[in-house]
C-alpha positions in Angstrom: 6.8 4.8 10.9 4.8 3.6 14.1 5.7 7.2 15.6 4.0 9.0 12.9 0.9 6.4 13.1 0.4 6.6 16.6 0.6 10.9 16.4 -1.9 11.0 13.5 -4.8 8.7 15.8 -3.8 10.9 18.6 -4.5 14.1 16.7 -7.7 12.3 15.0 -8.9 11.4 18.4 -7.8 15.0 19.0 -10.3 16.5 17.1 -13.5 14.3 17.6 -12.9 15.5 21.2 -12.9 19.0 20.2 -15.8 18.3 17.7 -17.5 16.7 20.5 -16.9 19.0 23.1 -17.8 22.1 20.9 -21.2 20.3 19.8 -22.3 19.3 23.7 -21.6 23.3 24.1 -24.0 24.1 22.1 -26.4 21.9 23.6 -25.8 23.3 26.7 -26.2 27.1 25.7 -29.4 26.2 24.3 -30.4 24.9 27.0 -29.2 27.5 29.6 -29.1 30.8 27.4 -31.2 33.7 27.6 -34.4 32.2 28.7 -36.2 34.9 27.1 -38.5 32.6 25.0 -38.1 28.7 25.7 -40.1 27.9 23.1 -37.5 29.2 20.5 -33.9 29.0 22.7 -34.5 25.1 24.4 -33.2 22.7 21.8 -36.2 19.9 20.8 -36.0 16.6 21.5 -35.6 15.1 17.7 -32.5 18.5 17.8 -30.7 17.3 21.2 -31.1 13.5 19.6 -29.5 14.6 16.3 -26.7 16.2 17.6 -26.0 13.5 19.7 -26.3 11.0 16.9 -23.6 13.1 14.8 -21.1 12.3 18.2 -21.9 8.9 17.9 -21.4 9.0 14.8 -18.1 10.8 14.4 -17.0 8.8 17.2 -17.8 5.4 15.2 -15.5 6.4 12.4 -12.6 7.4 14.0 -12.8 4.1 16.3 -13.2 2.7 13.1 -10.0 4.0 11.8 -8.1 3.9 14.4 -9.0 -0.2 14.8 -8.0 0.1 10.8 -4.2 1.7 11.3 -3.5 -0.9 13.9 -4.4 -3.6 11.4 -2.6 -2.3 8.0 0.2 -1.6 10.5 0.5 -5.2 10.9 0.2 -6.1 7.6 3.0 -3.6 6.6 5.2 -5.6 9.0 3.7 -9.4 8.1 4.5 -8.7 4.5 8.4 -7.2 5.4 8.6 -10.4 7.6 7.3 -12.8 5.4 4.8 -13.8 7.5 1.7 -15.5 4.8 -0.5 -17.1 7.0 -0.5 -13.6 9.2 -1.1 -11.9 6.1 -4.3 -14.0 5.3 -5.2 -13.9 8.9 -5.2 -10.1 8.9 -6.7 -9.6 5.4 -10.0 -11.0 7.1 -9.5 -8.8 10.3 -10.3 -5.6 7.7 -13.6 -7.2 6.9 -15.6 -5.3 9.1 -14.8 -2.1 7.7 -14.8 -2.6 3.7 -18.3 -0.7 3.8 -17.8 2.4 6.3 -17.5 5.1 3.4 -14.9 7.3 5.2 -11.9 4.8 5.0 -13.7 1.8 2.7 -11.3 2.2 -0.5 -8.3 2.7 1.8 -9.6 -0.4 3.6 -10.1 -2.6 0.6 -6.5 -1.1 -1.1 -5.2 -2.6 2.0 -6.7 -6.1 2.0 -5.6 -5.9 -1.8 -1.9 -4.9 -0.7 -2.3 -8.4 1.7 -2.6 -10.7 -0.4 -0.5 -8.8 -3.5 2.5 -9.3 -1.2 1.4 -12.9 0.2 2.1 -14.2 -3.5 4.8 -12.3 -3.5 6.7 -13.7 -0.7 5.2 -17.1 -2.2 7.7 -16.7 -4.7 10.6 -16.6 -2.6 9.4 -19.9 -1.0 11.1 -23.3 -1.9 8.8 -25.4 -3.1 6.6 -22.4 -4.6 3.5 -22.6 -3.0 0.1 -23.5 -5.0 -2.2 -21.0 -4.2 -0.1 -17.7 -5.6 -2.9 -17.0 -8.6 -5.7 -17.3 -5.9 -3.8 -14.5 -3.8 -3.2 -12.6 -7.1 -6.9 -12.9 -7.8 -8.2 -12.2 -4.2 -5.5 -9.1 -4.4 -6.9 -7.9 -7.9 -10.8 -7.8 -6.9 -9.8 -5.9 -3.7 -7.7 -3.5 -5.8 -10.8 -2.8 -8.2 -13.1 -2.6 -5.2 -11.1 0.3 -4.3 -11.0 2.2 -7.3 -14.3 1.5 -7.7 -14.9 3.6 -5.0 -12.7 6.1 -5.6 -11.6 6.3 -9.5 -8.9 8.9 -9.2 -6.8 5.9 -6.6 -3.7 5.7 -8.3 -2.1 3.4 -6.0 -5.0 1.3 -5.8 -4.6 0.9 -9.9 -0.6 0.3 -9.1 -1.4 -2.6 -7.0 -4.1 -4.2 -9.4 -1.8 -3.8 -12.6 0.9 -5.5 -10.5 -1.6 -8.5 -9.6 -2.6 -9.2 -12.7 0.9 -9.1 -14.3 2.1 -11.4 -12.0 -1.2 -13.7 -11.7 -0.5 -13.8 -15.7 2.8 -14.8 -15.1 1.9 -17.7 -12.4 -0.7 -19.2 -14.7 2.0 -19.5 -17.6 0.0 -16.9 -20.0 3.4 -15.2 -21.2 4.6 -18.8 -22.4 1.4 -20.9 -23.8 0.0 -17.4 -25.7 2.8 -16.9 -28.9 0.1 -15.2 -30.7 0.3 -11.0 -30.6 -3.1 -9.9 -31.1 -4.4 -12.7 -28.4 -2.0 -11.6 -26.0 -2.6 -7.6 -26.5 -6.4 -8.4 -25.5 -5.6 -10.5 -22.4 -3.1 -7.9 -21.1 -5.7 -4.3 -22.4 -7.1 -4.0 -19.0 -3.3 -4.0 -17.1 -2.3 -1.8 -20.2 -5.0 0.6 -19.5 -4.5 0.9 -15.6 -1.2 0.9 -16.6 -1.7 4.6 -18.6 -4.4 6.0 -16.2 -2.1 5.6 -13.2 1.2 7.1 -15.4 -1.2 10.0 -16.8 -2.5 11.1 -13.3 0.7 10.4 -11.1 4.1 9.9 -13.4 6.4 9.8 -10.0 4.6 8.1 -7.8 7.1 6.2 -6.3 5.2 3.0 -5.9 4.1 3.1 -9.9 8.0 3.6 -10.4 8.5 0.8 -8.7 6.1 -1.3 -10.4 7.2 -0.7 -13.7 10.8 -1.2 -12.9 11.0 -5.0 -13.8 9.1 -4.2 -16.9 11.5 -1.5 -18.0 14.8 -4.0 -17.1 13.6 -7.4 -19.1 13.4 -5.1 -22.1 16.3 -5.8 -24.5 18.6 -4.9 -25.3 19.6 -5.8 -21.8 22.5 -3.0 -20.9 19.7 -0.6 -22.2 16.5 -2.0 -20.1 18.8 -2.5 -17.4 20.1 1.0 -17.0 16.3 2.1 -17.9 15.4 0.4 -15.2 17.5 1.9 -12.1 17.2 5.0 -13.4 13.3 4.3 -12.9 14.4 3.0 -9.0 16.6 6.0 -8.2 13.7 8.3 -9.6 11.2 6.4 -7.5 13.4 6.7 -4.5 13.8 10.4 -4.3 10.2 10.2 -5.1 9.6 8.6 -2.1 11.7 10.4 0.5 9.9 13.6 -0.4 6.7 11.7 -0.2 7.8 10.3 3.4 6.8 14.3 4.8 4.0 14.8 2.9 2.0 12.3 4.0 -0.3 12.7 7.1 -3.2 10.0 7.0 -1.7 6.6 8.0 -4.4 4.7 6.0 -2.8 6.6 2.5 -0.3 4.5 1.0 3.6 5.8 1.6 5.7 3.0 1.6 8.2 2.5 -0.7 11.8 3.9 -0.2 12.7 0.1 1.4 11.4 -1.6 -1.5 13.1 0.8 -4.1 16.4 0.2 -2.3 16.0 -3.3 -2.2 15.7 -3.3 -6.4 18.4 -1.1 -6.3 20.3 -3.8 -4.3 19.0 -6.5 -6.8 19.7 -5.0 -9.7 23.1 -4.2 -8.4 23.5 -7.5 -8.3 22.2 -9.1 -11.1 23.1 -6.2 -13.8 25.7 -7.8 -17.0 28.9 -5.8 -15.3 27.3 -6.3 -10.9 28.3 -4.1 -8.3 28.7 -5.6 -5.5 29.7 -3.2 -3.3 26.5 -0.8 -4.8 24.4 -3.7 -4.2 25.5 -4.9 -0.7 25.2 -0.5 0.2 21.4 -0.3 -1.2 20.9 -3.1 0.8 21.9 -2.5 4.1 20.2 1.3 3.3 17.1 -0.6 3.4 17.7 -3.1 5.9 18.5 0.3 8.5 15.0 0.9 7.5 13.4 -2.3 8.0 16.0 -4.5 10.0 12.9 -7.7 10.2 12.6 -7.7 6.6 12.9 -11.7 5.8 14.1 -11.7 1.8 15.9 -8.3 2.1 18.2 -10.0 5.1 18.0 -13.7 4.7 18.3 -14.3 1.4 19.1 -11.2 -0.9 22.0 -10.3 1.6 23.3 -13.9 1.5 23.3 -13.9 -2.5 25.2 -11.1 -2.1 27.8 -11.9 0.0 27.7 -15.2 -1.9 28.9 -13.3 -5.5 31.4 -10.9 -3.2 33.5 -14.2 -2.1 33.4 -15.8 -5.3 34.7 -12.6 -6.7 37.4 -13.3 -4.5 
């Protein structure tokens, strides 16, 4: 993944030198062209300033970026390694570019994606830590930042259905509301994020694997449950075609780890488990992302766990 990162700021840097390069040419053969008239072939002063204003400015957004990549890059591997306070510390590190239009509602999708996986890893955390609605909350404004500045951002509407679902589910709405007409209004705007995102992107691979947990509570449970991996194994090939289609490091393309690792969960937790399905998915994604803290510490272990009691 880091390979791929690193080639796509060399070949941005690439071209603001080429950009650059071509624009001080022109400069230049204005100033040292045909010298017929020098009142029509010298650039002015307010024409030399402009162009040199559009360097700077060209320059200042790929420096921008770049300093961006390098930061969601860590994120990516904070959240994999379970690593909250890194994840907090980093969400505030993208501050200073949550206004510089070119990347702003990649910027603020990843401070969303931050703190959406802080609570998440929260809830593998014995005692469960307090402050997993405030991360759901901080995670949902950033998501609706983002499509806010760009409406069509499917993944951006991914990540804010899942915060909300889960901030929901934290505050203990699914169990104090009994009443259906209460609890259709306080779930409309995840419901209608929910059909945008499906309408404009059906397989995206992180939407599959969003509503994967929805699709497996549904009863009865060999039905949701097979509904459920099919969703996974759908998402998955989704996502290795995805993995060479993507070229901008700041668009969102992860995935194929986290659809193996529900693969490997569901394996495992399905009315009739297989184990040896389960223990496979799981050491697919763990050849993928060997530092990934729940996938190998814990996920791995409950599965080895239910292979020896097998036995």
């Amino acid at each position: 993944m880091s390979i791929v990162i690193e080639r796509e700021i060399q070949s941005a840097e690439g071209w603001v030198e080429m950009k650059t390069a071509a624009v001080g040419l022109l400069i230049l053969c204005g100033a040292l062209g045909h010298r017929q008239d020098p009142a029509t072939t010298n650039p002015t002063k307010q024409q030399t300033s402009t162009a040199a204003q559009e360097v700077q400015t060209e320059n200042d957004v790929t420096s921008a970026r770049k300093s961006a990549v390098s930061i969601v890059i860590k994120i990516q591997r904070a959240d994999y390694q379970g690593d909250r306070a890194a994840l907090n510390k980093l969400y505030e590190e993208l501050v200073p570019f949550v206004d510089q239009p070119e990347v702003a509602s990649r910027v603020r999708y990843w401070r969303g994606f931050a703190k959406w996986r802080r609570a998440i890893n929260g809830f593998n955390e014995t005692p469960t830590p307090p402050d997993l609605a405030e991360d759901l909350t901080d995670g949902e404004s950033e998501f609706d930042a983002a499509i806010q500045r760009d409406p069509s951002f499917v993944d951006a509407k991914v990540g804010a259905v899942s915060c909300i679902l889960m901030r929901q589910f934290a505050e203990g709405i699914f169990s104090k509301i009994k009443d259906f007409e209460k609890m259709k209004e306080i779930m409309a705007p995840a419901s209608q994020l929910l059909r945008e995102a499906r309408a404009a992107a059906p397989e995206n691979p992180r939407l599959l694997w969003v509503v994967g947990p929805n699709e497996w509570s549904t009863p009865p449970a060999n039905i949701g449950q097979a509904k459920a991996m099919e969703t996974y194994e759908r998402g998955l090939e989704a996502a290795r075609a995805q993995k060479s289609d993507t070229r901008d490091p700041l668009e969102p393309s992860w995935g194929e780890p986290e659809l193996l690792m529900s693969l490997a969960w569901s394996n495992l937790n399905r009315a009739t488990p297989d184990l040896n399905a389960a223990e496979n998915y799981a050491k697919a994604a763990l050849q993928i992302v060997p530092y990934w803290h729940y996938l190998r510490d814990i996920l791995m272990q409950q599965i080895r766990d239910a292979k020896n009691k097998a036995h």
